[in-house]
C-alpha positions as CSV (number, residue, x, y, z in Angstrom):
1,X,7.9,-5.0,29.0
2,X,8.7,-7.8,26.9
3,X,7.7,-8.5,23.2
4,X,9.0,-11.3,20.5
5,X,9.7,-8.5,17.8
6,X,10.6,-4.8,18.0
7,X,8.3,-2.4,19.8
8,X,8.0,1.2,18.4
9,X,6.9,3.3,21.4
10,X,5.7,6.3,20.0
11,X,3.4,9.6,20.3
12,X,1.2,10.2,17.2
13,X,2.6,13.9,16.4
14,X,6.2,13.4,17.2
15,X,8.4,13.7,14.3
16,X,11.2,11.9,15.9
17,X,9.2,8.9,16.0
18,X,8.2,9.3,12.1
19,X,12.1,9.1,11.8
20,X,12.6,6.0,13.3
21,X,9.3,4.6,11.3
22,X,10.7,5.3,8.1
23,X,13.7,3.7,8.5
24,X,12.2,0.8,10.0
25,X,10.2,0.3,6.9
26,X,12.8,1.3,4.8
27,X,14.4,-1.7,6.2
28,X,11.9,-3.9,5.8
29,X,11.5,-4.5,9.4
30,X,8.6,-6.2,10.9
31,X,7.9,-4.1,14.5
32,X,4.9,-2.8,16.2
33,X,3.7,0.1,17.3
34,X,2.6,1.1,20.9
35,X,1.5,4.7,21.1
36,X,1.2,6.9,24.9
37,X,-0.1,10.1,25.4
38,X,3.3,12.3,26.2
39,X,0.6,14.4,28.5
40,X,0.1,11.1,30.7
41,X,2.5,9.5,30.7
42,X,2.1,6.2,32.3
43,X,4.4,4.8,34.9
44,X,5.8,1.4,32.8
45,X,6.7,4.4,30.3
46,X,9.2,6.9,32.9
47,X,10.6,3.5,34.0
48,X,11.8,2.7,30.8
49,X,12.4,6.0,29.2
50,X,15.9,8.0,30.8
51,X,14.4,11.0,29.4
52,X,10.8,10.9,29.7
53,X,11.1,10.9,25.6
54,X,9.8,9.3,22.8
55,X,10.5,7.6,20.5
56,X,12.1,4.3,22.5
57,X,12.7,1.2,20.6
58,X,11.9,-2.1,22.7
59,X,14.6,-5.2,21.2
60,X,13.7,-8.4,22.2
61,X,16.8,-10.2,24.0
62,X,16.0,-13.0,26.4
63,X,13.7,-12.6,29.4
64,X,13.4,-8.5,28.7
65,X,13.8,-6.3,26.0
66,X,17.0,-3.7,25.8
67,X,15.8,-0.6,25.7
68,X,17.0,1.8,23.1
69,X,15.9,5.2,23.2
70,X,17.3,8.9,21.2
71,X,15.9,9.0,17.5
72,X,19.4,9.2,16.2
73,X,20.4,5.8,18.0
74,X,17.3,4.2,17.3
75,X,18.3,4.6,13.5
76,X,22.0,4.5,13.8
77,X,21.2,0.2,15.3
78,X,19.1,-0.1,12.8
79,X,21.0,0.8,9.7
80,X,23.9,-1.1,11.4
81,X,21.9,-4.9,12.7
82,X,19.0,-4.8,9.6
83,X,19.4,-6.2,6.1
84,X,18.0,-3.6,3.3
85,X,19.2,-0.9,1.2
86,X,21.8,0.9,3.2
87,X,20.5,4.5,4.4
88,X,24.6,5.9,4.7
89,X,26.8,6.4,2.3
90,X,29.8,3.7,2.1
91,X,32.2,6.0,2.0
92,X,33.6,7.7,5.4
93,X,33.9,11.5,4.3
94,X,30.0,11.3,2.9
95,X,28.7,9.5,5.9
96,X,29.8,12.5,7.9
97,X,28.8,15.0,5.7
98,X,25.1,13.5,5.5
99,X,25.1,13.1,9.7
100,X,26.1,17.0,9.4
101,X,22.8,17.4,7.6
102,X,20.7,15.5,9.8
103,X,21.2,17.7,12.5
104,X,20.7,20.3,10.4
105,X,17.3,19.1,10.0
106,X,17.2,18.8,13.9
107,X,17.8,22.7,13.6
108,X,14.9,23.1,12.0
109,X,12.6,21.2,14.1
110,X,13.5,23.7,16.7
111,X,12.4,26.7,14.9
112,X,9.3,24.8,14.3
113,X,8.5,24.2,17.7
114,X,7.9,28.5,18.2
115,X,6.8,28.7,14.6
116,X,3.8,26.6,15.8
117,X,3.3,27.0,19.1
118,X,3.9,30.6,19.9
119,X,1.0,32.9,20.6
120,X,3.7,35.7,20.0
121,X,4.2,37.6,16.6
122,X,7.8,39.1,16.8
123,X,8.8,35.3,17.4
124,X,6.6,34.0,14.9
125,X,8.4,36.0,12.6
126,X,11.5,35.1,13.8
127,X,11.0,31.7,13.5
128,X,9.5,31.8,9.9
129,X,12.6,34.0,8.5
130,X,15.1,31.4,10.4
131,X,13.3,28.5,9.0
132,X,13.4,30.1,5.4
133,X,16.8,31.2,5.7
134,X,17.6,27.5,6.5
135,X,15.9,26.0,3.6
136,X,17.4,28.2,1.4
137,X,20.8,27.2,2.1
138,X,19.6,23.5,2.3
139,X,18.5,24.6,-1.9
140,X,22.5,25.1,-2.5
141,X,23.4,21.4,-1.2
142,X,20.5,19.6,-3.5
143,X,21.3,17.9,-6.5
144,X,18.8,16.5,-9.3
145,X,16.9,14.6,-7.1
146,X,14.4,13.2,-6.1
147,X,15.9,12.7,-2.7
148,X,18.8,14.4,-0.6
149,X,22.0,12.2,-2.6
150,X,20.1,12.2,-5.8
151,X,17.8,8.6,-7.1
152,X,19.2,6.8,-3.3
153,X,16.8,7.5,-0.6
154,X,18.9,7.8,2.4
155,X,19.1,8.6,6.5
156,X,18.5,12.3,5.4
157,X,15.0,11.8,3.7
158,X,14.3,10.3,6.8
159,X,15.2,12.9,8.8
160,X,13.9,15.4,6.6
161,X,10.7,13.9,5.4
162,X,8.3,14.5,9.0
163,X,10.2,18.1,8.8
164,X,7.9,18.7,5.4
165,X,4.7,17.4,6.7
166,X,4.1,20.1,9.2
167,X,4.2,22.0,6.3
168,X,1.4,20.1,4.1
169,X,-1.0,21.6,6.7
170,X,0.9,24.7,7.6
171,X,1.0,26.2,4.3
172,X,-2.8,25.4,3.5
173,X,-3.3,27.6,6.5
174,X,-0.5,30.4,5.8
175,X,1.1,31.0,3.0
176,X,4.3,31.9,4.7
177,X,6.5,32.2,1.8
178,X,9.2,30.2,3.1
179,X,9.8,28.1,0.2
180,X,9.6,30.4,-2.5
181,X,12.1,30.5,-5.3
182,X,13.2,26.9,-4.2
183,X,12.9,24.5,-6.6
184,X,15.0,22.1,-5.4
185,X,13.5,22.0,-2.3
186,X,9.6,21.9,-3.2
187,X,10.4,18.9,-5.4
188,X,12.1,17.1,-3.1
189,X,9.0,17.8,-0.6
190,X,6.8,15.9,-3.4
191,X,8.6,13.3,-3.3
192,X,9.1,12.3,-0.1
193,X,5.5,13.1,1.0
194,X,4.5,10.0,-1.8
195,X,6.8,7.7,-0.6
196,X,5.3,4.7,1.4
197,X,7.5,4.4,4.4
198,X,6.8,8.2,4.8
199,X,3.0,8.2,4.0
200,X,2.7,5.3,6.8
201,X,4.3,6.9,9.5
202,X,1.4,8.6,10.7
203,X,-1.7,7.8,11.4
204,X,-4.5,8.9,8.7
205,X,-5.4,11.6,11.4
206,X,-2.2,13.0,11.4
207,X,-3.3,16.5,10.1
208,X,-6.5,16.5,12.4
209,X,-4.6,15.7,15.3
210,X,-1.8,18.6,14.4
211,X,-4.8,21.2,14.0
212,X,-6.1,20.1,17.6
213,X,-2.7,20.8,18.9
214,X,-2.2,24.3,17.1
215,X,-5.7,25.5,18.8
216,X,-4.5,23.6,22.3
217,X,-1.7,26.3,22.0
218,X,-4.0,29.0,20.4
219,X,-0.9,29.3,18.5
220,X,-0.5,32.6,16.3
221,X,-0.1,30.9,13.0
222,X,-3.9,29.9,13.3
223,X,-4.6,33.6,13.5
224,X,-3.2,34.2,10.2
225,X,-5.0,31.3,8.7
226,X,-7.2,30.5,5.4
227,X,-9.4,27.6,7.7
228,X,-10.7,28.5,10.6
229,X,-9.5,28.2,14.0
């Protein structure tokens, strides 16, 4: 493929994608977005794609574009080529600390994939005590707010910000008491879900499109559910 600006190749529920979104308009970057479905994926796709993943980021350079693909790298060359507010910390000890954190956020995406997928209730459960567990000791690092480092929003909101919006629809379905007692936390929720390189990472069917997966996988939080399955 070959494109005169960036290329965002994306699936429309894929939270890595969001990540590389935000930062992107964070960064004031002009790109466009080219969505596939990850349950057909065409063949240009899996020639381009080492891993069969998305999100990739398509850079124009000469005749063809360069390929970047991984979340983490997409937003690492970002924050490193694109003018804008800076998303790291300046200083070295920080940086790393905050790159701790953002796999800790990749931790959590993995206990959401059971927690919203699994038809079975010992994992569900299992899931929903790691995930609280982990947001509880995410409360302890949080300062005044509104974001992760305090009034700079950084690579961690990013990171962190698709993480809370399976939760706008989850907890309207289940009040799983995951958050509870967390202040910190649920404010820092509220304000990433109103900032606009977060609200225009999806799609406005976000929310219908998650609730057409959950019944795809007839998942057990649906069972538990104020709004029918």
């Amino acid at each position: 493929m070959h494109s005169k600006t960036l290329t965002l190749i994306s699936h429309h529920l894929c939270p890595y994608v969001q990540r590389a979104s935000i930062v992107l308009s964070e960064k004031g970057v002009a790109y466009e977005r080219r969505y596939i479905d990850l349950a057909a994926k065409p063949d240009w796709f899996l020639r381009i794609s080492p891993l069969g993943k998305v999100p990739l980021l398509a850079v124009p350079r000469g005749r063809a574009d360069a390929i970047l693909f991984e979340s983490a790298v997409i937003c690492e060359y970002l924050e490193e080529t694109q003018s804008g507010a800076a998303l790291h910390p300046a200083d070295p000890l920080l940086r790393a600390r905050h790159r701790g954190w953002m796999e800790f956020g990749s931790s959590i995406l993995a206990d959401l994939w059971g927690y919203e997928t699994t038809k079975d209730e010992a994992l569900f459960e299992a899931r929903r005590a790691s995930l609280a567990m982990k947001f509880s000791t995410l409360e302890q690092e949080l300062g005044e707010g509104p974001y992760f480092a305090g009034t700079q929003f950084s690579m961690v909101d990013a990171v962190f910000a698709p993480v809370f919006r399976y939760f706008e629809l989850f907890e309207r379905l289940f009040e799983s008491g995951i958050f509870g007692g967390l202040a910190g936390v649920n404010a820092w929720r509220k304000a990433l879900a109103v900032r606009p390189s977060v609200v225009e990472a999806v799609t406005d069917d976000y929310q219908d499109r998650l609730m057409t997966f959950l019944r795809h996988h007839e998942a057990h939080l649906l069972t538990l559910g104020k709004i029918a399955a």
